[in-house]
FILUMBA-963465 format. One record per residue (C-alpha): residue in three letters; x, y, z. Coordinates in steps of 0.2 Angstrom, whole numbers, padded with zeros to 4 digits, always signed. Example, Ala and Ser with C-alpha at 12.3 -4.5 7.8 and 13.67 -1.06 7.14 Angstrom:
ala+0062-0022+0039 ser+0068-0005+0036 
This chain:
unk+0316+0154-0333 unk+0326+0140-0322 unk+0316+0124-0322 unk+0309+0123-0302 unk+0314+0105-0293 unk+0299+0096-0292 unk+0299+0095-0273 unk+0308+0106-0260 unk+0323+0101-0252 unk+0325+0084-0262 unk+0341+0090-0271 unk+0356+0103-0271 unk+0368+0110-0284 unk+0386+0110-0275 unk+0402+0114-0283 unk+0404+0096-0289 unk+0387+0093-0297 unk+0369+0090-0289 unk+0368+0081-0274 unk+0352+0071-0267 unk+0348+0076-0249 unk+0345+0062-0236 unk+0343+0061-0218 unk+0353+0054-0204 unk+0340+0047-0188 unk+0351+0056-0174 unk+0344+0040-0163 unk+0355+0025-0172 unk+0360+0035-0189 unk+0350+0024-0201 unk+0350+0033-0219 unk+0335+0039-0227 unk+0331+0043-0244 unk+0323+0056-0244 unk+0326+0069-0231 unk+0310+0068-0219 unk+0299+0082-0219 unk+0284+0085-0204 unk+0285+0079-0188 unk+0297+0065-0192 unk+0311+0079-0200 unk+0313+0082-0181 unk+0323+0066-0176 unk+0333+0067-0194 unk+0351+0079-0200 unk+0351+0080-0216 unk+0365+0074-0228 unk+0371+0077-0245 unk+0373+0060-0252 unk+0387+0054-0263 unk+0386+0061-0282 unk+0391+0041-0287 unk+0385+0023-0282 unk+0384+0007-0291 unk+0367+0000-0300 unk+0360-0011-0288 unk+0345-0019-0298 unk+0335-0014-0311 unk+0320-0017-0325 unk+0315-0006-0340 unk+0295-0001-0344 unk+0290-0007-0360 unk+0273+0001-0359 unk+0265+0018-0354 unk+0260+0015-0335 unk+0241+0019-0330 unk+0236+0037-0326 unk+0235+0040-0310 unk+0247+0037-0305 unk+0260+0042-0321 unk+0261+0058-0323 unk+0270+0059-0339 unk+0264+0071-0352 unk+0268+0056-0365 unk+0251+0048-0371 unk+0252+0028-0378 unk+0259+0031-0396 unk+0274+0046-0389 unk+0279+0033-0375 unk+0296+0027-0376 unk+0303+0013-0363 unk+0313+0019-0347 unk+0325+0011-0334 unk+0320+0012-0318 unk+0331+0005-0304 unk+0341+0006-0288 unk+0357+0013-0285 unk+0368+0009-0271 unk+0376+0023-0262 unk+0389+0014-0254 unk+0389+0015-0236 unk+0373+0026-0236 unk+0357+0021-0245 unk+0351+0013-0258 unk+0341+0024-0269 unk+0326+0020-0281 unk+0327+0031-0297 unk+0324+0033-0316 unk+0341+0028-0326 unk+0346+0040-0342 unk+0352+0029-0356 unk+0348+0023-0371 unk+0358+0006-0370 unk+0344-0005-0363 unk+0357-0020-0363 unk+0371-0011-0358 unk+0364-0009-0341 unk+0374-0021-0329 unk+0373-0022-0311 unk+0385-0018-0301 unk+0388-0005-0314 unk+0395+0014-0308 unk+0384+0028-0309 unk+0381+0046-0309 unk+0366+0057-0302 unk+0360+0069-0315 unk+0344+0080-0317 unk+0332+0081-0330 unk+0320+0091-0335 unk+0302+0081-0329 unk+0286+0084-0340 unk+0270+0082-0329 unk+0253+0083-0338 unk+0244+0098-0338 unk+0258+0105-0326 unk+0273+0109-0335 unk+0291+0105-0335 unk+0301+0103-0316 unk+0316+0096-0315 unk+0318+0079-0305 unk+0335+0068-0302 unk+0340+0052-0311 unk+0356+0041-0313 unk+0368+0038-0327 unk+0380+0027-0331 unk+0395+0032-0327 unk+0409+0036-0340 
């Protein structure tokens, strides 16, 4: 069974990958991340946003955030570190997201990445599949 996304209309698969889905204000086409939904979806297009951007800023957590919010099925002694950051979309939006790697100290700003999914663990929910940013090759 395919892994659902874990929100609607956050994310698309397209012929060259994933793509995240924002929204262009039709009154002075200000980018959003994500797409509006309610009321406010009305004055918004949506837009597939570009597959690559550039890391913007960034910080890694060390220590297993506090339940609520987290919502990782991880408890304290199964936590591992995660980058968390925001990538620049270059002439759309800059978008906060988990980074996929590794390589702690290779992370540089101003670095390309790369959208990805992964698979998300939520407690007591099961597994949905959520968007993140990798370096790119």
């Amino acid at each position: 069974m395919a892994l659902q996304p874990i929100a609607e209309g956050l994310f698309e698969l397209s012929e060259d990958g994933p793509r995240l889905i924002g929204g262009r204000r039709r009154s002075d086409g200000r980018m959003v991340f994500p797409m509006p939904t309610g009321p406010e979806a009305a004055h918004h297009d949506p837009v597939r946003l570009a597959r690559e951007g550039v890391l913007w800023s960034f910080t890694v957590q060390r220590f297993r955030p506090k339940s609520p919010p987290y919502a990782g099925a991880d408890d304290e002694a199964g936590f591992r570190p995660y980058a968390l950051g925001y990538v620049e979309l270059p002439g759309e939006v800059i978008v906060e997201s988990r980074i996929e790697t590794d390589d702690f100290a290779g992370l540089r700003v101003g670095q390309p990445m790369r959208l990805t999914l992964v698979p998300f663990r939520r407690a007591g929910r099961g597994e949905a599949l959520t968007y993140a940013f990798e370096p790119a090759a």
